[in-house]
TORKOL-4160 file (C-alpha; in steps of 0.2 Angstrom, whole numbers, padded with zeros to 4 digits, m for minus):
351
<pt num="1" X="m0675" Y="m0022" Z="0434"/>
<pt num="2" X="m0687" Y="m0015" Z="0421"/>
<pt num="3" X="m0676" Y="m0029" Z="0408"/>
<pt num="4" X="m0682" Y="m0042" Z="0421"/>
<pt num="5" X="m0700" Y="m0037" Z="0423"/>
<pt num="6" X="m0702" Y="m0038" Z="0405"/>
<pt num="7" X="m0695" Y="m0055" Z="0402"/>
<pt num="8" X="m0707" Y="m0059" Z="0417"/>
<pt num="9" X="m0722" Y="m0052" Z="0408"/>
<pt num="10" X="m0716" Y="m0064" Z="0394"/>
<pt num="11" X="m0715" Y="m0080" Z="0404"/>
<pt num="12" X="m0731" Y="m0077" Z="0412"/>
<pt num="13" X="m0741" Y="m0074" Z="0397"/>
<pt num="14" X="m0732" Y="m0090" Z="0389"/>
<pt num="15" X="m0735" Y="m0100" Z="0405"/>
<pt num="16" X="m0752" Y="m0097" Z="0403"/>
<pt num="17" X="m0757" Y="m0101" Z="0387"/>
<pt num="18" X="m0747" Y="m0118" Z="0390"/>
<pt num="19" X="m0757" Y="m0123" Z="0405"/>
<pt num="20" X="m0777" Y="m0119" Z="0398"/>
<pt num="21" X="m0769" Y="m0129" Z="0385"/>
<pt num="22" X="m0761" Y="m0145" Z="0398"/>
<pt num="23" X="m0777" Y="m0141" Z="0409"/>
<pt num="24" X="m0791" Y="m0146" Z="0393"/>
<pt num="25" X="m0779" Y="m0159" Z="0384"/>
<pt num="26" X="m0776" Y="m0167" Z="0404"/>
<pt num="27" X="m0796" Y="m0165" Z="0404"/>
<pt num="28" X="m0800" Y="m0171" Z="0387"/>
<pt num="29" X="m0787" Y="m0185" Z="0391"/>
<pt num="30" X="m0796" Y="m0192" Z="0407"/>
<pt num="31" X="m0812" Y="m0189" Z="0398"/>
<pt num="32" X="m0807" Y="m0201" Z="0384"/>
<pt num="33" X="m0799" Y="m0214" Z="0395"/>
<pt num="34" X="m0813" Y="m0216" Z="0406"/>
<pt num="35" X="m0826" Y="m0217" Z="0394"/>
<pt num="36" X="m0818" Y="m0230" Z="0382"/>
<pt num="37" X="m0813" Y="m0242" Z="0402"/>
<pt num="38" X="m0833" Y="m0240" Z="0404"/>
<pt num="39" X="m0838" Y="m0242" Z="0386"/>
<pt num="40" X="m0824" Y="m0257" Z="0383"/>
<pt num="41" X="m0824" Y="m0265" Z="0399"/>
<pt num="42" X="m0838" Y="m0263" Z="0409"/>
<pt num="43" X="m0850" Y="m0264" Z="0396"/>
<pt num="44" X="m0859" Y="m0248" Z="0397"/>
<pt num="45" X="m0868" Y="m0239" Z="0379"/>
<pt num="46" X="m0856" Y="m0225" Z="0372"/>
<pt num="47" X="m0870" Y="m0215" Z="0380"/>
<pt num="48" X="m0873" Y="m0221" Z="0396"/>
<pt num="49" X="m0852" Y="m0223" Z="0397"/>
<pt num="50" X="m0850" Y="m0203" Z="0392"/>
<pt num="51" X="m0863" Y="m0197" Z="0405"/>
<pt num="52" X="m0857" Y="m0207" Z="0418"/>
<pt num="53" X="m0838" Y="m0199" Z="0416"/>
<pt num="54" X="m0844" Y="m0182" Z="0415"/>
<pt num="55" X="m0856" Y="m0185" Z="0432"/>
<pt num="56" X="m0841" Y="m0195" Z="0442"/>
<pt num="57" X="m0826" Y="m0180" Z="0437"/>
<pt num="58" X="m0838" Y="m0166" Z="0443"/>
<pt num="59" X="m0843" Y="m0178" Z="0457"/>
<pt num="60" X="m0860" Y="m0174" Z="0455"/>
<pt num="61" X="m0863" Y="m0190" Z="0458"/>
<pt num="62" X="m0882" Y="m0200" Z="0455"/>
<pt num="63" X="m0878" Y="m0217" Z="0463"/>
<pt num="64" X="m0869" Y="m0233" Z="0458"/>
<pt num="65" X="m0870" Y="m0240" Z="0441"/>
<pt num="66" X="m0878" Y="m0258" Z="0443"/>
<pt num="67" X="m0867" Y="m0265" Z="0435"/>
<pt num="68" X="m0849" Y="m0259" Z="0440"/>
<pt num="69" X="m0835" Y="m0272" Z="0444"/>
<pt num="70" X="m0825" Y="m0272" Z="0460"/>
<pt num="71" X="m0810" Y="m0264" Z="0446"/>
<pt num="72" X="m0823" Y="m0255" Z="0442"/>
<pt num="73" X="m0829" Y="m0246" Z="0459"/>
<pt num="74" X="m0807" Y="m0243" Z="0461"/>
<pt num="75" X="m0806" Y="m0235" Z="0442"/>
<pt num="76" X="m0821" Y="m0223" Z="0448"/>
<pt num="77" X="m0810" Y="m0218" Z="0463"/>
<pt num="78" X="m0795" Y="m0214" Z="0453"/>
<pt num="79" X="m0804" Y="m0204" Z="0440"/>
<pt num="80" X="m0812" Y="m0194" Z="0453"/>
<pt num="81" X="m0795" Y="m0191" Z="0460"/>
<pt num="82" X="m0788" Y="m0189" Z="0443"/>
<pt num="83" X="m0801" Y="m0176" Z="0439"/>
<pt num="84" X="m0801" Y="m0166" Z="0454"/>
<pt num="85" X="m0783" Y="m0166" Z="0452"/>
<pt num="86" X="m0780" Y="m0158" Z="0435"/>
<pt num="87" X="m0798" Y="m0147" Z="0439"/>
<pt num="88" X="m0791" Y="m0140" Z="0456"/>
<pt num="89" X="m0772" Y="m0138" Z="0449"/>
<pt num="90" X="m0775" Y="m0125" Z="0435"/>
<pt num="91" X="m0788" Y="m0116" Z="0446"/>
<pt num="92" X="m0776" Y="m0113" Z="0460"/>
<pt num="93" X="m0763" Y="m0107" Z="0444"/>
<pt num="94" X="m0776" Y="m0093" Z="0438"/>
<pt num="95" X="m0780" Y="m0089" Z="0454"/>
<pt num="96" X="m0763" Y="m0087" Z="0463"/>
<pt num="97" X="m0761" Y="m0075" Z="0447"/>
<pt num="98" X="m0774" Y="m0065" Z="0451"/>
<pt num="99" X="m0769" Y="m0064" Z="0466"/>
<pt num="100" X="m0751" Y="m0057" Z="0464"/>
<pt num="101" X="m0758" Y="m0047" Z="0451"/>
<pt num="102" X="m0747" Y="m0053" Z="0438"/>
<pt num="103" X="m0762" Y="m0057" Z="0426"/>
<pt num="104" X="m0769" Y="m0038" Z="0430"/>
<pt num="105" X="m0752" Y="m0034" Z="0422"/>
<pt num="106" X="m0750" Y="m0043" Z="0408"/>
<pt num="107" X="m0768" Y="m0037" Z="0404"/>
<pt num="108" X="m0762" Y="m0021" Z="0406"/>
<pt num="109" X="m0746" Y="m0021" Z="0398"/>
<pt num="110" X="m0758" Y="m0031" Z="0380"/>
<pt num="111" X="m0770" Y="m0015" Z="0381"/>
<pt num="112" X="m0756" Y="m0004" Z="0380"/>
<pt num="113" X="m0748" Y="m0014" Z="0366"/>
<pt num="114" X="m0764" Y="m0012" Z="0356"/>
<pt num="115" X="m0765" Y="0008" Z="0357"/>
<pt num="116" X="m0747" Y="0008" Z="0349"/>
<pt num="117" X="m0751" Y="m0002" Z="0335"/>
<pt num="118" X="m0763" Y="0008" Z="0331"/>
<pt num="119" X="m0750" Y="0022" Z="0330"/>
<pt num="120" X="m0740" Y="0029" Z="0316"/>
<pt num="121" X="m0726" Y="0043" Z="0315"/>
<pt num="122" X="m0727" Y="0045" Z="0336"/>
<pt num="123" X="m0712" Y="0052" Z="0346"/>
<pt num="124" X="m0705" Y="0043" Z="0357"/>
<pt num="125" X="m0698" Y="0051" Z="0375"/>
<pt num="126" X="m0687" Y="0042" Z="0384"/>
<pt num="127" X="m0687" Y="0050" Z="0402"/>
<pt num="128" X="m0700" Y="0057" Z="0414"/>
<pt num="129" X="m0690" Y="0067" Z="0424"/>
<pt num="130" X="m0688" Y="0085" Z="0421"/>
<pt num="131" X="m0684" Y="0087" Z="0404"/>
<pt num="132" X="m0694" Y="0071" Z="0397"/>
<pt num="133" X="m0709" Y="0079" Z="0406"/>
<pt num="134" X="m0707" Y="0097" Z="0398"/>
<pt num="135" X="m0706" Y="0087" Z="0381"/>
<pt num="136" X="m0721" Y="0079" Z="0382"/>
<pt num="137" X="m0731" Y="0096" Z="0387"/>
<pt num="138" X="m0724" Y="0105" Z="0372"/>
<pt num="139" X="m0726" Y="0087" Z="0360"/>
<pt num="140" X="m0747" Y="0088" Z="0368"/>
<pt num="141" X="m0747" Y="0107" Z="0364"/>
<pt num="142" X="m0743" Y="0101" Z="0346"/>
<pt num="143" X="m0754" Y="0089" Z="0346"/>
<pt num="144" X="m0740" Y="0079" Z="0342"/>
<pt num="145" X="m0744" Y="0058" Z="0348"/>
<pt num="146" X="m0734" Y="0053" Z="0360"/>
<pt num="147" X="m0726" Y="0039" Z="0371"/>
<pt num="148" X="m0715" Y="0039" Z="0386"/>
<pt num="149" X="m0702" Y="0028" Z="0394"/>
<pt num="150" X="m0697" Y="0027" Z="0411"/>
<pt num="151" X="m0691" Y="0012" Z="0422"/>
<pt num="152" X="m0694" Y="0025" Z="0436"/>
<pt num="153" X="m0710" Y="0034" Z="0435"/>
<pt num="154" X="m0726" Y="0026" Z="0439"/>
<pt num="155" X="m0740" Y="0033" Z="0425"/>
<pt num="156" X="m0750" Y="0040" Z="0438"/>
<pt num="157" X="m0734" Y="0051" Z="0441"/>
<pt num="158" X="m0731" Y="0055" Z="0422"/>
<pt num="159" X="m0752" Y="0061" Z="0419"/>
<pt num="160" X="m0749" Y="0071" Z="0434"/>
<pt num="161" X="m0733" Y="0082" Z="0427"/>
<pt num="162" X="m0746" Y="0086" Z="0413"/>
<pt num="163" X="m0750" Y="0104" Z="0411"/>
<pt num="164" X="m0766" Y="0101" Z="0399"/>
<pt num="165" X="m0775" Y="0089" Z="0409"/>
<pt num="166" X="m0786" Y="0088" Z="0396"/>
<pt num="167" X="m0774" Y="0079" Z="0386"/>
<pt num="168" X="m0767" Y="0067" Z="0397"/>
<pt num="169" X="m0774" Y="0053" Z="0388"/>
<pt num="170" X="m0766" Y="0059" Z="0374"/>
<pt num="171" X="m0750" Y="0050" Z="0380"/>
<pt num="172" X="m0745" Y="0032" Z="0382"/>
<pt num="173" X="m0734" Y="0026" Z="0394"/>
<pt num="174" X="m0723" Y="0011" Z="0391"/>
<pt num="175" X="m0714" Y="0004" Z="0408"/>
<pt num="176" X="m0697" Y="m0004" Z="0406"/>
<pt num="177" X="m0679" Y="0000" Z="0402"/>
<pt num="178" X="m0677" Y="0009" Z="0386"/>
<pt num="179" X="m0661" Y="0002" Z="0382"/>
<pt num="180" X="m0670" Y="m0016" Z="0381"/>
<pt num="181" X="m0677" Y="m0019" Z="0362"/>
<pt num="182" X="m0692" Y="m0028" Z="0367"/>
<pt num="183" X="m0696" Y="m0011" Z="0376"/>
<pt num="184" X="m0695" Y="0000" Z="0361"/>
<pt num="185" X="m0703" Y="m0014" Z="0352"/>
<pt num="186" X="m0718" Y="m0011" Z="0363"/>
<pt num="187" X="m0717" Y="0009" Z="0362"/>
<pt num="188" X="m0718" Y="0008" Z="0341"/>
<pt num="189" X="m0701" Y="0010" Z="0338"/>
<pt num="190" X="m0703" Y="0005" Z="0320"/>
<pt num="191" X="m0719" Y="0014" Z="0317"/>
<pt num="192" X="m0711" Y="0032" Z="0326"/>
<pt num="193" X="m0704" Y="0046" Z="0316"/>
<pt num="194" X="m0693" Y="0053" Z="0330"/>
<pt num="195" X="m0687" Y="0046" Z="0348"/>
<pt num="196" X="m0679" Y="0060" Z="0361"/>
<pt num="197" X="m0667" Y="0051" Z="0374"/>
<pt num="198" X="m0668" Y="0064" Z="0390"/>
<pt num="199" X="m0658" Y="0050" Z="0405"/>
<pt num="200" X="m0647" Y="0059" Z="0413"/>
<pt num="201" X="m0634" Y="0048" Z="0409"/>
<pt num="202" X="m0625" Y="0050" Z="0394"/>
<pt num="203" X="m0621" Y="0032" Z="0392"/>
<pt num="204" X="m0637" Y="0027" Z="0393"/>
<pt num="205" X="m0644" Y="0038" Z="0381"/>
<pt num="206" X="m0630" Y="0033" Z="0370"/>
<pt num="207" X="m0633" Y="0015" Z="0370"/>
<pt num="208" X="m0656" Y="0019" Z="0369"/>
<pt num="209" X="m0650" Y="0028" Z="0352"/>
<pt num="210" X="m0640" Y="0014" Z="0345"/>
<pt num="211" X="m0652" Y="0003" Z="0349"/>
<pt num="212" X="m0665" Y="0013" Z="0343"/>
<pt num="213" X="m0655" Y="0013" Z="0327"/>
<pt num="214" X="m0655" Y="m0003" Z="0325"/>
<pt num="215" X="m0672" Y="m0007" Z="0327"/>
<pt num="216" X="m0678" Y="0008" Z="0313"/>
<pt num="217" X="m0663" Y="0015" Z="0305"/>
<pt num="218" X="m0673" Y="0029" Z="0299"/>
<pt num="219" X="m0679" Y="0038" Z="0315"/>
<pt num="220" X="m0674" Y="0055" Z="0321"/>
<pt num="221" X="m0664" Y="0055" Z="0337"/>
<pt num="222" X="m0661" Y="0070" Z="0349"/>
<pt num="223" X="m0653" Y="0068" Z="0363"/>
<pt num="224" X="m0648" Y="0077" Z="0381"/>
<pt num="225" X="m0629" Y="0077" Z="0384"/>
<pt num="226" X="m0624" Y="0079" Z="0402"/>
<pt num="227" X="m0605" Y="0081" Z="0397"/>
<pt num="228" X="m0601" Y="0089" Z="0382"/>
<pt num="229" X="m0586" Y="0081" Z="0382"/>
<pt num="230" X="m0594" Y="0066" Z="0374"/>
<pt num="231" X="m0602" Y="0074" Z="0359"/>
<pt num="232" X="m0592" Y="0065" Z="0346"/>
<pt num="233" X="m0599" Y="0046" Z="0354"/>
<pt num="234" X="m0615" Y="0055" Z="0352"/>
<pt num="235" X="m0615" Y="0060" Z="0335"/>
<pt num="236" X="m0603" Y="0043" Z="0331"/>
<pt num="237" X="m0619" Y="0031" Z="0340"/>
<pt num="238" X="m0630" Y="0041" Z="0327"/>
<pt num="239" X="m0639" Y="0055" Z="0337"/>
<pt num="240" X="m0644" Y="0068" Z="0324"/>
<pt num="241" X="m0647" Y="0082" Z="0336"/>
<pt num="242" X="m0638" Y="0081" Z="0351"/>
<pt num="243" X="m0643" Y="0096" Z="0363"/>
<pt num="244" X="m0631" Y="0098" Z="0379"/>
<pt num="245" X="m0645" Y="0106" Z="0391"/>
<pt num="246" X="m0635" Y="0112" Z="0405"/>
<pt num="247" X="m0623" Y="0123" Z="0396"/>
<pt num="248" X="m0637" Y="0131" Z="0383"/>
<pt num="249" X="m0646" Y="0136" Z="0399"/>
<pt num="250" X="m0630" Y="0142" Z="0406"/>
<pt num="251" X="m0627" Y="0152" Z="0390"/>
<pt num="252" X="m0647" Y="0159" Z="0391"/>
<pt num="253" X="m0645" Y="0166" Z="0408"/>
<pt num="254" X="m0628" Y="0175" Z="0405"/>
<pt num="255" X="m0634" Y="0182" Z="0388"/>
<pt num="256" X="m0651" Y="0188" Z="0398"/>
<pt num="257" X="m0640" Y="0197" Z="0408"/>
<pt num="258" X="m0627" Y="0202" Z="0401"/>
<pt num="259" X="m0637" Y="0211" Z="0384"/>
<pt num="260" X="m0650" Y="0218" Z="0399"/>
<pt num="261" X="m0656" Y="0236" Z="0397"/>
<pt num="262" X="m0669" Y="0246" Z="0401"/>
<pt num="263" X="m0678" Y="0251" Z="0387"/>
<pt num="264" X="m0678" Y="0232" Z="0378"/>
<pt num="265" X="m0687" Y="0217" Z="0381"/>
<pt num="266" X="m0676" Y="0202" Z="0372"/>
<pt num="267" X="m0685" Y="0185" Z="0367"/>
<pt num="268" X="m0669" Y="0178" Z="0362"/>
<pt num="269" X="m0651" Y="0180" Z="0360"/>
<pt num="270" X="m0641" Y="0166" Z="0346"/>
<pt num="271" X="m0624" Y="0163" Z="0341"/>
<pt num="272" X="m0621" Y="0160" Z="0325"/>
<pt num="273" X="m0604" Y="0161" Z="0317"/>
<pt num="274" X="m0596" Y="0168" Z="0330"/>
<pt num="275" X="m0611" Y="0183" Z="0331"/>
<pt num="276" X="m0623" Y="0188" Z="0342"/>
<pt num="277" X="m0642" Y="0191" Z="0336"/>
<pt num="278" X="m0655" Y="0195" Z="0345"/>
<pt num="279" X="m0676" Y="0194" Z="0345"/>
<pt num="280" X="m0684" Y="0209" Z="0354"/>
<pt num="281" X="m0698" Y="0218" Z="0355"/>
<pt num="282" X="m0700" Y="0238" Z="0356"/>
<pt num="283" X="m0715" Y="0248" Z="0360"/>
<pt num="284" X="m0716" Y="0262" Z="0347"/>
<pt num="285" X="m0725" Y="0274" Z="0359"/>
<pt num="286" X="m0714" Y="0288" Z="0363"/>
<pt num="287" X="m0699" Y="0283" Z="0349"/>
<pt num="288" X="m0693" Y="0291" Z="0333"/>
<pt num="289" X="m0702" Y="0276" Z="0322"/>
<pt num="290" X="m0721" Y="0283" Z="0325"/>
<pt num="291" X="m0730" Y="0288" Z="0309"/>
<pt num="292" X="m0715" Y="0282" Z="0298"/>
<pt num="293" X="m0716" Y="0269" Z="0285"/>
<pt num="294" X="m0704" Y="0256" Z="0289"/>
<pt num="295" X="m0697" Y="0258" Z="0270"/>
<pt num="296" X="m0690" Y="0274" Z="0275"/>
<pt num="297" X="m0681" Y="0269" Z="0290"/>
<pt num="298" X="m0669" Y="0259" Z="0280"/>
<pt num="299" X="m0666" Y="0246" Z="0292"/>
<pt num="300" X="m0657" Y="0234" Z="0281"/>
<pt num="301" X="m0647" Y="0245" Z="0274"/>
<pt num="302" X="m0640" Y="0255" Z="0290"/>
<pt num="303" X="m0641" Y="0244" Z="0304"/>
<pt num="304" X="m0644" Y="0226" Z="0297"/>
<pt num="305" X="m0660" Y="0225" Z="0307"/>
<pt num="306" X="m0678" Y="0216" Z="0300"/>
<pt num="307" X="m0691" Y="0221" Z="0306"/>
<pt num="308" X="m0703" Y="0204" Z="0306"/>
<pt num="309" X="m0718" Y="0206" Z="0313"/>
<pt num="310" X="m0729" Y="0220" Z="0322"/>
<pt num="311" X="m0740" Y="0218" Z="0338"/>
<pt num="312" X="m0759" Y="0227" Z="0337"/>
<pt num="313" X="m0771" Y="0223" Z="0347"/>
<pt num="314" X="m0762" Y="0207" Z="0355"/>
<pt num="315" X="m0763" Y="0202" Z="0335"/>
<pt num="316" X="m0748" Y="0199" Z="0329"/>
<pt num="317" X="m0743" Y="0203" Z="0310"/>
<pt num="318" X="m0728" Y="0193" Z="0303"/>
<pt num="319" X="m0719" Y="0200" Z="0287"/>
<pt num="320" X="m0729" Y="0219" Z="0287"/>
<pt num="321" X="m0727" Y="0225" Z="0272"/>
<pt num="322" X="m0713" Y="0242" Z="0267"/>
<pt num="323" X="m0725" Y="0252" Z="0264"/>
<pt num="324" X="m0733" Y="0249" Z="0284"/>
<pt num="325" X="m0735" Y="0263" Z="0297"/>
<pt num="326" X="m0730" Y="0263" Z="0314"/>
<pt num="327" X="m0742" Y="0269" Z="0324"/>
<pt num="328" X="m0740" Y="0273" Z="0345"/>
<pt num="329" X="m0751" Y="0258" Z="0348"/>
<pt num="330" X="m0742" Y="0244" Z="0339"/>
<pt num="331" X="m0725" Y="0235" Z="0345"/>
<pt num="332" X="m0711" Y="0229" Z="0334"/>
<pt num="333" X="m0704" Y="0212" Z="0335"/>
<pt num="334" X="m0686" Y="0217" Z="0328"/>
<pt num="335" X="m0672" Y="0203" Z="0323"/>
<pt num="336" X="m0653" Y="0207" Z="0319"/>
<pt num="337" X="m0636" Y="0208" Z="0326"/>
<pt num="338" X="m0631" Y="0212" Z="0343"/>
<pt num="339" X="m0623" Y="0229" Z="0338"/>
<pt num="340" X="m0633" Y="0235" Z="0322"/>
<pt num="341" X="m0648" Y="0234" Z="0337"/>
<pt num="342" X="m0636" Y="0246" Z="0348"/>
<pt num="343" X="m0634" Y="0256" Z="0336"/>
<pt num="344" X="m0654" Y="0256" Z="0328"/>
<pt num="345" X="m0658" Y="0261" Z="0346"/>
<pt num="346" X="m0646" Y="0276" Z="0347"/>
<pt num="347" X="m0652" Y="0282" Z="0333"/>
<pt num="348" X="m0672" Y="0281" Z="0338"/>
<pt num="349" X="m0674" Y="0275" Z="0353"/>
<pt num="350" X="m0664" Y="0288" Z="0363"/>
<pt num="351" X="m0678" Y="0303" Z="0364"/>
């Protein structure tokens, strides 16, 4: 569909350039024929033989030449036909264009052509549903140039799923079928630094990153898998990050439960070789860690646990130093495996 609407555009655009093109040759054409019949045959100056042509094709009309022949009088008639007819025909063109709004379009579809050429290093999201439109919000919070692709979505629809609406201009929206060249082509697709495939079907986001690929060898694709199962034709069509969605939020919500306790407030749980680690935060009010240094505590050495930043005042400070204080009104952002934390929180946690 979106393949089809595309070529369209082409056509159209094509179309008409050829027919202002037919329209003044065909003018020029009857122009010159008529000016030389009066010049040659008739007698007229070069002048008189030029004005009389341009008044009788816009049938303006100031009255009969004195001294037009009887051929003369029927060679009028026909180049007033002649002219009305090429002058009437290409109007009626541009203006049943106008009317279908195919011209609108194409207009369109050339101003958003000219705001990707100016761009350089973009991402490229292919998708508007769900997924795509999370991506873009966080892209925009990144400041991060962007352009979407969606056979689907109208853009009133996309700038509508934007958090910031500030920065809904901040995206251009491409519409047509991502797996077509010609579309990537129009998104920048050799000008972009990364393209994120999020269709929810894995063939088709297989077959946007080939052709993607193809196009610039170079860029960074990540891709939603809907089956796992086809992992290796991702990473065999080039993907370089392939991230199957449903079964990492699967994962997320068993973890949140499953290492759920009362005292903890988890950011994240990882897997990593087979281990479990875990980002929480801990409020040192009311532990054993107030007024120690946290070079004491030995961390590291007992439990395998960092402690990577400190919350004051909403501030937060990344990388305190050994020699740092805890104090009652500060929170600790803590990182380490799942049981050294089970065991850091016996040990100081438990009052």
């Amino acid at each position: 569909m979106a393949k089809t609407e595309s070529k369209t555009l082409g056509v159209i655009e094509r179309n008409l350039l050829n027919r202002v093109k037919n329209a003044l040759v065909s003018v020029l054409l009857i122009f010159l024929i008529g000016t030389l019949y009066y010049w040659l045959f008739e007698g007229y100056s070069l002048t008189d033989a030029i004005f009389f042509v341009g008044i009788t094709i816009s049938t303006v009309g100031y009255g009969m030449h004195e001294q037009l022949s009887a051929f003369g009088k029927f060679f009028t008639v026909m180049l007033i036909f002649a002219g009305l007819s090429v002058v009437l025909y290409n109007v009626s063109y541009v203006t049943a264009l106008l009317v279908e709004g195919e011209l609108i379009k194409l207009m369109k579809q050339k101003r958003v052509e000219r705001k990707v050429s100016k761009m350089k290093d973009h991402v490229i999201v292919v998708g508007a549903g769900n997924i795509g439109t999370q991506v873009i919000n966080q892209l925009l919070r990144l400041n991060e140039p962007v352009v979407a692709i969606d056979s689907l979505v109208t853009e009133e629809e996309l700038r509508e799923k934007i958090t910031d609406s500030s920065k809904t201009n901040n995206v251009v929206f491409v519409k047509g079928d991502a797996t077509s060249e010609e579309v990537l082509l129009r998104a920048g697709i050799k000008q972009a630094r990364a393209l994120v495939t999020t269709l929810p079907n894995d063939a088709l986001n297989i077959f946007v990153t080939l052709t993607a690929k193809n196009l610039n060898p170079n860029i960074y694709v990540v891709s939603n898998i809907s089956n796992i199962s086809n992992l290796t034709k991702f990473i065999y069509a080039g993907v370089d990050h392939p991230i199957a969605t449903a079964e990492i939020a699967g994962l997320k919500i068993v973890e949140a439960l499953t290492f759920l306790k009362k005292r903890e407030n988890i950011i994240d749980v990882l897997n990593i070789s087979d281990k479990a680690f875990q980002v929480e935060i801990i409020d040192i009010k009311n532990t054993k860690l107030a007024g120690r240094k946290i070079e004491e505590l030995k961390l590291k050495e007992k439990y395998s646990v960092y402690i990577i930043g400190l919350l004051k005042d909403k501030a937060l400070v990344l990388g305190p130093s050994k020699n740092e204080v805890l104090t009652d009104d500060s929170k600790a952002v803590l990182f380490g495996e799942v049981n050294g934390l089970s065991k850091f929180r016996e040990d100081f946690l438990n009052t």
